[in-house]
C-alpha positions as CSV (number, residue, x, y, z in Angstrom):
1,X,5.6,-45.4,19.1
2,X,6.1,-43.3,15.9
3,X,7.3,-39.6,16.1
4,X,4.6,-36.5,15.8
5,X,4.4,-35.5,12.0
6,X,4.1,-31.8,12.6
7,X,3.8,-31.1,8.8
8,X,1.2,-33.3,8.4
9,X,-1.0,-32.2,11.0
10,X,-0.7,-28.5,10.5
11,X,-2.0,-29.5,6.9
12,X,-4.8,-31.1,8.7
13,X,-5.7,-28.1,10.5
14,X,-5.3,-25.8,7.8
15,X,-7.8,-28.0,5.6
16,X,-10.3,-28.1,8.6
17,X,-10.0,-24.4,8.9
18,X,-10.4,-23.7,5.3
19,X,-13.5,-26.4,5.3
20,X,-15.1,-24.2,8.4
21,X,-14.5,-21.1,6.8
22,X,-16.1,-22.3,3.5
23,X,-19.3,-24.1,5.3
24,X,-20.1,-20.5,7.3
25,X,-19.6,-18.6,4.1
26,X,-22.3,-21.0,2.5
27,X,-24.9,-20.6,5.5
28,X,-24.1,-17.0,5.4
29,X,-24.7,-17.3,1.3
30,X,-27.7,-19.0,1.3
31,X,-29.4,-16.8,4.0
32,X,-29.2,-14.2,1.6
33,X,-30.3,-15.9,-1.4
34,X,-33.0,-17.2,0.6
35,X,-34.1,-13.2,1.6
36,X,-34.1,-12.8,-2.0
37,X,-36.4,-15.4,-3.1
38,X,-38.4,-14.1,-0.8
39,X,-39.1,-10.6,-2.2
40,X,-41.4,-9.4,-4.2
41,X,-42.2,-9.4,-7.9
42,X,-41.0,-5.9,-8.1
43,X,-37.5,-6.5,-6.4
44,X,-37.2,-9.7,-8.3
45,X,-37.3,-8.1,-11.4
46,X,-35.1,-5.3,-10.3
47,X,-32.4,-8.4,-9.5
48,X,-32.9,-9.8,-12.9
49,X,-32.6,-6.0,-14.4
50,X,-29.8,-3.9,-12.4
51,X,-30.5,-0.8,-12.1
52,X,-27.6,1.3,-13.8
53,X,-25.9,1.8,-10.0
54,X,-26.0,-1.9,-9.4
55,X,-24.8,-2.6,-12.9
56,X,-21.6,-0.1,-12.6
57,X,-20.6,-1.7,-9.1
58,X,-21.2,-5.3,-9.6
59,X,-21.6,-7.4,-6.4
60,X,-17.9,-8.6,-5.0
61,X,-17.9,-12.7,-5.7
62,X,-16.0,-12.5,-1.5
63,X,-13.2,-14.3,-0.9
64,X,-15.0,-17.3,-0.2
65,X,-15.6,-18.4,-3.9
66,X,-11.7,-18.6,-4.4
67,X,-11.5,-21.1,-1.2
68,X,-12.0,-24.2,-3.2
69,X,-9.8,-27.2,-2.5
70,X,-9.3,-27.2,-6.8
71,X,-9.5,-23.5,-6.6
72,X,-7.2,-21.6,-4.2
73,X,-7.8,-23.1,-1.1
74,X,-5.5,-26.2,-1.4
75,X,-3.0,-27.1,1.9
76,X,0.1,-27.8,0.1
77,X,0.9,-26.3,-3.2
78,X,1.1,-28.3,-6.9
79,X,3.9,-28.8,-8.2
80,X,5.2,-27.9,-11.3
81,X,2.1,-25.0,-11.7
82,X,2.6,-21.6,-11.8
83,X,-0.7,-21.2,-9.8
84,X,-0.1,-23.2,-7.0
85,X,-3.8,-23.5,-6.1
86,X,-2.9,-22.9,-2.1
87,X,-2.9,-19.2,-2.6
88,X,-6.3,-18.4,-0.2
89,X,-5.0,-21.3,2.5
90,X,-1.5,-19.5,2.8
91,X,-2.9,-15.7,2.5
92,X,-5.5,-17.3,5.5
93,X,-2.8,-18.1,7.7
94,X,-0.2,-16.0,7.6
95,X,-1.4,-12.5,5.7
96,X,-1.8,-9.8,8.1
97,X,-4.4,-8.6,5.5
98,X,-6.7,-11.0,6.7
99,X,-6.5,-9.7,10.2
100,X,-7.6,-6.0,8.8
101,X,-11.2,-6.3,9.3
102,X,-10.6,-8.0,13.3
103,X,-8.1,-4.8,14.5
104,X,-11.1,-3.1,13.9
105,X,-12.6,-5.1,16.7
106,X,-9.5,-4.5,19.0
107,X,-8.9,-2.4,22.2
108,X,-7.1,-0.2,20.3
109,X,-9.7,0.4,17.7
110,X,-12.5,0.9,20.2
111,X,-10.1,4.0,21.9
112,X,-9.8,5.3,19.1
113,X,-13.4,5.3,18.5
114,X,-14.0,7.1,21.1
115,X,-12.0,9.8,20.7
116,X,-13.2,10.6,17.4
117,X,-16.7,10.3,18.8
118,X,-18.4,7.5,17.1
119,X,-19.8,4.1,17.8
120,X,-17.9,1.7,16.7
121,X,-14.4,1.7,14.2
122,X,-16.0,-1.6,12.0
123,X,-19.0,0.3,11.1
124,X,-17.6,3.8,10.0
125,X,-16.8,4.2,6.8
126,X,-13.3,5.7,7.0
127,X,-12.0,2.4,8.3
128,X,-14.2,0.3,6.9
129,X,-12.7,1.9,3.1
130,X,-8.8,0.3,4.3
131,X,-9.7,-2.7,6.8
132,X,-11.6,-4.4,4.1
133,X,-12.9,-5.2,0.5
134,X,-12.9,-1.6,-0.4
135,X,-15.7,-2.0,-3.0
136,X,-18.2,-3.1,-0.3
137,X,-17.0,-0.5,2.7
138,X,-20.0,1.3,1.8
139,X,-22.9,-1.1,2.4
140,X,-20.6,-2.8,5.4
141,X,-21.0,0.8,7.3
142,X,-24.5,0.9,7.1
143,X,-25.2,-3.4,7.9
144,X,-23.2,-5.4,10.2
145,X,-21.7,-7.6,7.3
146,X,-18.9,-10.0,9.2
147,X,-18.3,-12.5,6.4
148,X,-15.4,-9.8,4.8
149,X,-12.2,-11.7,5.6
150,X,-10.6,-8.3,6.3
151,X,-8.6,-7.2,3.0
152,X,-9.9,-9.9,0.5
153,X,-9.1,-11.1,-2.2
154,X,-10.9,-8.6,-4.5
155,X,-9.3,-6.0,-2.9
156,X,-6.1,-6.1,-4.3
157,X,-6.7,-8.6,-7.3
158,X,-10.0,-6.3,-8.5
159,X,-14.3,-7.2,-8.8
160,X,-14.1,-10.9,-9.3
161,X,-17.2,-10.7,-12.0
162,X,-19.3,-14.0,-13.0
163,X,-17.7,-14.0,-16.8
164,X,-14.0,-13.7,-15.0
165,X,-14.6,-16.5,-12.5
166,X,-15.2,-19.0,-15.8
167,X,-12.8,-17.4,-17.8
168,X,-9.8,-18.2,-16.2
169,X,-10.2,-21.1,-15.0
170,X,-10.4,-22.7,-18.7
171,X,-7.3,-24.3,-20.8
172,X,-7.4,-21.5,-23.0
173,X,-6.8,-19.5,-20.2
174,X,-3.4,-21.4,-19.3
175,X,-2.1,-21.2,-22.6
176,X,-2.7,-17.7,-23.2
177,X,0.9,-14.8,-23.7
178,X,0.9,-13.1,-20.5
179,X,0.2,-9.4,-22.2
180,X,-2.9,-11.2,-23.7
181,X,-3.5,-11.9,-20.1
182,X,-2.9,-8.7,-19.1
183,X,-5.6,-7.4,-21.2
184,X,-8.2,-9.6,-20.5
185,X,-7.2,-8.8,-17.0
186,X,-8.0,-5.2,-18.2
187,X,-11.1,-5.5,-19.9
188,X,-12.6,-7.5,-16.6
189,X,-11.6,-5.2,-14.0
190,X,-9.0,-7.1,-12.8
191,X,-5.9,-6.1,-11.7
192,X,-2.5,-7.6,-13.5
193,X,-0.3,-7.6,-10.4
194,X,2.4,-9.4,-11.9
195,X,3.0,-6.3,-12.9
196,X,5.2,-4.4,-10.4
197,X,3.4,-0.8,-11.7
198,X,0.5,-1.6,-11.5
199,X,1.1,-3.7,-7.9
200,X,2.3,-0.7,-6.6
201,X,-0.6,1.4,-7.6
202,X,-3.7,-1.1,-5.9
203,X,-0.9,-1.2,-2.8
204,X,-0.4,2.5,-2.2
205,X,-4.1,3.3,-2.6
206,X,-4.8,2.4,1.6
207,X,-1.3,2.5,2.2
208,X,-0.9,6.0,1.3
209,X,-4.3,7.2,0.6
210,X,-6.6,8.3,-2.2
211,X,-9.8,10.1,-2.8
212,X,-13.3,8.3,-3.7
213,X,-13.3,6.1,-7.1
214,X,-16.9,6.9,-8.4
215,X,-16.6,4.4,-11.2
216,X,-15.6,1.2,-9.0
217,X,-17.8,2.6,-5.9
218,X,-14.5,2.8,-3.7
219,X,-15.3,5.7,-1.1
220,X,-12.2,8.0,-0.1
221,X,-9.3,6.2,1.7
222,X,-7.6,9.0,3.8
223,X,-6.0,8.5,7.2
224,X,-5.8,12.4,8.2
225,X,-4.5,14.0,10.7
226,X,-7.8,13.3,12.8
227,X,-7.8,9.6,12.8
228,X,-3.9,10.0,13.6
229,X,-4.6,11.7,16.3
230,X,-6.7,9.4,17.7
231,X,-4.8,6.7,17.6
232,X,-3.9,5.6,14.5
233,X,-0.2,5.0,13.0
234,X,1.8,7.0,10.8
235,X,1.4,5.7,7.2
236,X,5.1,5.2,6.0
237,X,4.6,3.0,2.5
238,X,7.9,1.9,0.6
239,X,6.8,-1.0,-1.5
240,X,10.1,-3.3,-1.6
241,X,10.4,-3.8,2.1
242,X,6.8,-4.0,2.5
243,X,6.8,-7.0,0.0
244,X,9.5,-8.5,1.5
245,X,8.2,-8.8,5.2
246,X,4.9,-10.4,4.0
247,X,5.0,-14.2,2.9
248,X,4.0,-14.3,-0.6
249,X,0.6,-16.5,-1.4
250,X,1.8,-16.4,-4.6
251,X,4.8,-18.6,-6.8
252,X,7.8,-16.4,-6.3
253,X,9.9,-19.1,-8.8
254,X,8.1,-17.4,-12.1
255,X,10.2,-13.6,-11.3
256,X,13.1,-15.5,-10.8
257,X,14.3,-14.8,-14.5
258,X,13.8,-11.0,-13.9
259,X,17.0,-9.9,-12.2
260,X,15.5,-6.4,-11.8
261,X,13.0,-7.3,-9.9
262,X,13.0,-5.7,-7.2
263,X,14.4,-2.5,-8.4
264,X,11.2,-2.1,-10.3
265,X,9.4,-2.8,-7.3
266,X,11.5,-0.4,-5.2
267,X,11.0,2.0,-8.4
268,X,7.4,1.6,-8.9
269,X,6.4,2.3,-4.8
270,X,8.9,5.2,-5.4
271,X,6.4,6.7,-7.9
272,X,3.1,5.3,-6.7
273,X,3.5,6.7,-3.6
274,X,4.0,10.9,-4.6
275,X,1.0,10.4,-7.1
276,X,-0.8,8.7,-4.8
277,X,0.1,11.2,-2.3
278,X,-0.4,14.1,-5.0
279,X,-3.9,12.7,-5.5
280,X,-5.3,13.1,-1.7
281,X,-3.6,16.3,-1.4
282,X,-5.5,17.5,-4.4
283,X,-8.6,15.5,-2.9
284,X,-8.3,17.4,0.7
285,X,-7.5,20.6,-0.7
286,X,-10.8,20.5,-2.9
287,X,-13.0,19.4,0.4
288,X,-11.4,22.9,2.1
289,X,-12.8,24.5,-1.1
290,X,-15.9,23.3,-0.5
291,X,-15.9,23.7,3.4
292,X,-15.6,20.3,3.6
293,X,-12.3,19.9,5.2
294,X,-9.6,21.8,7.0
295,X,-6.8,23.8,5.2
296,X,-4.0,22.9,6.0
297,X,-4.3,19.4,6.6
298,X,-1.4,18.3,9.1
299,X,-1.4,14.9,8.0
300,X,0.9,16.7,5.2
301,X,3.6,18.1,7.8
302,X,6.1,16.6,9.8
303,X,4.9,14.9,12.1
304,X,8.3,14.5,14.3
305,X,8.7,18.5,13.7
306,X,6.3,19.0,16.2
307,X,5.8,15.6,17.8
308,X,9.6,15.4,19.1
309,X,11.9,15.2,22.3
310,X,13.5,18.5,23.5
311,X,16.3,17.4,24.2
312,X,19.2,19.7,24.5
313,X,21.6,20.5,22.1
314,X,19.4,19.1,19.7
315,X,20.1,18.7,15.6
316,X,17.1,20.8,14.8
317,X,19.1,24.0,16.1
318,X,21.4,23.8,13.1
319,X,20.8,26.2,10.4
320,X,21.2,24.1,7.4
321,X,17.6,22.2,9.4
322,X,15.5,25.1,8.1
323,X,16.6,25.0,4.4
324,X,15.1,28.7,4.1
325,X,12.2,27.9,6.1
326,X,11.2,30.1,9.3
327,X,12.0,28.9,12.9
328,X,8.8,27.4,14.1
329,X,7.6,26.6,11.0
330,X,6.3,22.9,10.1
331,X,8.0,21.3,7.2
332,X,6.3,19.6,4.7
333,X,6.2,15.5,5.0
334,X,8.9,14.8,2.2
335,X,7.9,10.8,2.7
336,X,6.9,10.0,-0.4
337,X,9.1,12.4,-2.2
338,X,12.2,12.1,-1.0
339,X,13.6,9.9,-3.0
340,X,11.8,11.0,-6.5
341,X,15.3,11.9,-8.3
342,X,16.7,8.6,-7.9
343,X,13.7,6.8,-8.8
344,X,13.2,9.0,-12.0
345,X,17.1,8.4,-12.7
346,X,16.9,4.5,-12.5
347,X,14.0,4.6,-14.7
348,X,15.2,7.0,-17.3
349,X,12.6,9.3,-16.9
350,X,11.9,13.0,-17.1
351,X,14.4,14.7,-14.1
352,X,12.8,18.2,-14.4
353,X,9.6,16.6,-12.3
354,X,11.8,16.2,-9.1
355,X,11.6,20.8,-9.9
356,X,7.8,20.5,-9.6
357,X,8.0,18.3,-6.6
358,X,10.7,20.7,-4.7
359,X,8.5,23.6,-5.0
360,X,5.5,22.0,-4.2
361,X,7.2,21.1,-1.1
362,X,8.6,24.6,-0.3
363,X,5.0,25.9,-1.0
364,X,3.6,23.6,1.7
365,X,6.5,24.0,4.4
366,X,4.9,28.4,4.3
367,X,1.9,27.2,5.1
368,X,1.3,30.8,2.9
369,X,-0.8,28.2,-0.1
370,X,-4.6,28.5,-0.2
371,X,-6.1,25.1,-1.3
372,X,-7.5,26.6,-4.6
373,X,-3.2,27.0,-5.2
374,X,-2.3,23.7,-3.3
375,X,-4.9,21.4,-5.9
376,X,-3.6,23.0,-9.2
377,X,0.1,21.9,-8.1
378,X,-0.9,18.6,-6.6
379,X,-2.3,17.9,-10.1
380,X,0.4,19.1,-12.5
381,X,2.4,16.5,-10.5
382,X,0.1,13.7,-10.1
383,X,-0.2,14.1,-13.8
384,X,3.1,14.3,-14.7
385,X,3.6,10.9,-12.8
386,X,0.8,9.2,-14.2
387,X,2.4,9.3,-17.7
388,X,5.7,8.2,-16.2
389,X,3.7,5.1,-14.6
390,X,1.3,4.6,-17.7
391,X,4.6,4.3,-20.0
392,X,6.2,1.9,-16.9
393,X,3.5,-0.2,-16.5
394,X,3.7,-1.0,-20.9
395,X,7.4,-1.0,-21.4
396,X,8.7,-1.4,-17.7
397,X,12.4,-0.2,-16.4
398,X,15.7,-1.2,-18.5
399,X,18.3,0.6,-16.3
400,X,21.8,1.5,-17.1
401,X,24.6,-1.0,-16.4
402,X,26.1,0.9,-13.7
403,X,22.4,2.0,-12.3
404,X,23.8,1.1,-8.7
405,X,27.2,2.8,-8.5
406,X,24.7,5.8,-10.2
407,X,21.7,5.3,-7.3
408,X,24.9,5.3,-4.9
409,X,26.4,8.6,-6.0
410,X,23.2,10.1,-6.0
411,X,22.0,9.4,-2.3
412,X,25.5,10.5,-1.5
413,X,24.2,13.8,-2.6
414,X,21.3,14.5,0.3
415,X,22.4,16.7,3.2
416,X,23.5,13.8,5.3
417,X,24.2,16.5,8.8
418,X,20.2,17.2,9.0
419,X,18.6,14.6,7.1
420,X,15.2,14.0,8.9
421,X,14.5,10.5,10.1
422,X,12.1,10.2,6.8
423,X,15.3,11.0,4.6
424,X,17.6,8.6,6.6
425,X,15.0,5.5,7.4
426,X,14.4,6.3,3.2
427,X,18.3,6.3,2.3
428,X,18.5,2.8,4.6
429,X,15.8,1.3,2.6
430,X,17.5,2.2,-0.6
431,X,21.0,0.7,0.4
432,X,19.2,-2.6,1.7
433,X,17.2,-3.0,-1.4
434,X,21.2,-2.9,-2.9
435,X,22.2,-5.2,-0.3
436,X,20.9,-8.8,-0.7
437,X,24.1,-10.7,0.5
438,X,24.6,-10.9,4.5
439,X,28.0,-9.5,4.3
440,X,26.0,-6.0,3.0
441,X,23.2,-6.4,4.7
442,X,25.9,-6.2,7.8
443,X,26.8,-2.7,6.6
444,X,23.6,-1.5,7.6
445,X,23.3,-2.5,10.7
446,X,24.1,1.1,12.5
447,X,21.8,2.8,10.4
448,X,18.9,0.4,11.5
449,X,19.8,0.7,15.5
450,X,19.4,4.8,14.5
451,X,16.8,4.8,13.0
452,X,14.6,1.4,15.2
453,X,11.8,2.3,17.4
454,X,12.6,1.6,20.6
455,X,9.6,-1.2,22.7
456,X,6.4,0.4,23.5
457,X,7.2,3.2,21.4
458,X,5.6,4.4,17.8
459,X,8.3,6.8,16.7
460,X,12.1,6.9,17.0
461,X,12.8,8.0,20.3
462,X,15.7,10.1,20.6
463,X,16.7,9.8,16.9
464,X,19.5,12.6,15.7
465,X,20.9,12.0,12.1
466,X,24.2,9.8,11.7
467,X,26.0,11.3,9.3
468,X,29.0,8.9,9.3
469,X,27.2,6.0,9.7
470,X,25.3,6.6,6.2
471,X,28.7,8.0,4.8
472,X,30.5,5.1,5.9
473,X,27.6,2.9,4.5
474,X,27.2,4.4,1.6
475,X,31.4,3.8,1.0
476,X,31.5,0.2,2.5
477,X,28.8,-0.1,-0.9
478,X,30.2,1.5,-3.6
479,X,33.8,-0.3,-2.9
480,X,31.9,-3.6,-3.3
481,X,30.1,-2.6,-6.3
């Protein structure tokens, strides 16, 4: 009697999977070249000449045409390759992006669809534009398209276009420099995620939010304060952790020459996330303009200002909590933001933004800023940071020798008595991303039983800032350094 490989037969259900999945897709696919043999002269010859719509969004190739065995879709990875050629088997199995599209089909999802008072969440465009291939959310809200595999492939990776699917699979391909690469990725459409800049920018886009991309057909991504409050959870982005807590489907062995990493990872979410941020605001403030859209939105205040315990004493009664602002006023939600001075000082960048940011945010905590005012200063900073990130994503980060006993000193500088749970859960984040032995990682342990949700909860229940526990951290850190 010989013992139960267990390897050996998850491979064998992986490959069976991935064979299933491949032979629907192929029914599914030759249904609809079927319906198009079928048509008429006319529409035939519309096929064979796009019109100039159909030619500006080409079709998305689905996730299905990477599932090859040769392709993407093997069960164990090569050996020795940079592309593994497992990359669509292990994002199958064990991405939560491919489970995007299905929550739409949850309990959960139907609550929430009626309380915003439509049909169904997997047909309305505002979820559709986040839960899957962006670039088809449009036609999937007006047929019932269920081949998506949630957040595909061309989602992140960009329009998989007939001349890219033979381009790189060819020899010439393999042997090309990678900034070659990067502009061939360019000139197809394709995003060059190896690039953490650039990464950051496809990953804040649902993750944070941004208005409609008329030139890849990408309608508005933009969880407001409506679909919140129906149900949906607080977006809080930071890029580093995010990345960490998802298996990679890709080989991790080819950054392992890069010791700053992930500080340009931790950097580049920084950055990403305010522009992105910077670019909806400007977005929602324009739909107010055009009585489109509410002014102000609420998705842009603090949430836990209003939606909090009232407990007694409580750590909002101090004064230094108001920083000038009125009693009862909302503050502005610093999430993306807070941490913008020691982003910009790690990359050597321009520190006069963090100004622009600081009164943008005073601006929005008055609530006294018509939209006309809140899109003008949304865009000076969205397009201050987009030359930041356009001369990042080209040259990259080189930071200064001591850039951690710098980052250190300067979180040592926020108001540690109030710091809002954003400000302290952002602080934590930072000090982990410095922490990668377990001895460190130990440090923080307080900071995360602050700041944790508790079961059954969506919010930090009872949270109050720590002020020695992030002093103490903070210390523990810059002794080791």
């Amino acid at each position: 009697m010989y013992p139960l490989n267990l390897s050996y037969l998850h491979s064998i259900k992986l490959t069976c999977f991935c064979l299933l999945f491949w032979a629907i897709s192929f029914i599914f696919t030759s249904q609809d070249s079927f319906s198009q043999e079928q048509d008429s002269p006319s529409t035939k010859k519309a096929a064979i000449n796009p019109s100039a719509s159909e030619a500006k969004h080409p079709p998305i190739a689905t996730s299905s045409s990477c599932s090859g065995r040769g392709c993407h879709g093997g069960s164990e990875p090569v050996s020795g390759q940079i592309v593994q050629q497992n990359e669509f088997s292990t994002w199958l199995a064990h991405d939560k992006h491919a489970n995007a599209y299905q929550s739409l089909l949850s309990e959960r999802a139907k609550t929430m669809a009626k309380n915003l008072g439509i049909p169904a969440a997997h047909k309305d465009l505002r979820c559709l534009a986040c839960h899957t291939t962006p670039q088809i959310a449009q036609a999937q809200s007006k047929l019932d398209f269920p081949l998506d595999l949630g957040v595909g492939c061309e989602s992140c990776h960009g329009t998989a276009s007939p001349k890219w699917l033979g381009i790189h699979t060819t020899e010439a391909w393999k042997n090309t420099a990678p900034e070659s690469k990067k502009a061939q990725y360019e000139n197809e459409g394709m995003n060059y995620l190896g690039n953490a800049f650039i990464q950051a920018k496809v990953c804040v886009a649902c993750h944070v939010g941004a208005p409609a991309n008329p030139e890849t057909g990408i309608p508005a991504r933009d969880a407001n304060h409506d679909i919140m409050a129906a149900g949906h959870p607080r977006l809080t982005f930071e890029s580093l952790s995010y990345q960490k807590n998802m298996p990679p489907h890709w080989n991790t062995k080819k950054y392992t020459s890069n010791t700053n990493r992930d500080l340009e990872i931790w950097v580049a979410g920084q950055l990403a996330g305010l522009s992105s941020s910077m670019e909806l605001s400007s977005h929602r403030a324009e739909l107010a303009l055009n009585n489109q859209g509410i002014w102000p939105e609420f998705a842009e205040s603090s949430c836990l200002s209003c939606h909090a315990d009232f407990q007694q004493p409580s750590w909002r009664d101090k004064k230094n909590y108001y920083q000038g602002r009125k009693p009862g006023s909302i503050p502005y939600d610093s999430w993306t933001g807070i941490l913008l001075s020691e982003a910009l000082l790690i990359s050597g960048q321009d520190k006069q933004i963090s100004n622009l940011y600081t009164t943008l945010a005073k601006e929005r905590s008055s609530f006294k800023v018509s939209p006309k005012e809140a899109r003008a200063s949304a865009d000076m900073l969205a397009g201050q940071l987009a030359k930041i990130q356009k001369e990042l994503i080209t040259k990259g980060i080189t930071p200064p020798k001591d850039w951690r006993t710098l980052l250190l000193d300067q979180l040592s500088k926020h108001n540690l008595e109030t710091a809002t749970w954003n400000e302290s859960t952002q602080i934590a984040l930072a000090l982990s991303m410095l922490s990668s032995k377990k001895p460190e990682q130990a440090i923080l342990q307080n900071l995360w039983e602050n700041l944790a949700y508790p079961s059954g909860y969506e919010s930090p229940k009872g949270y109050s800032p720590d002020p020695k526990a992030l002093e103490s951290a903070l210390q523990k850190l810059k002794n080791l350094k």
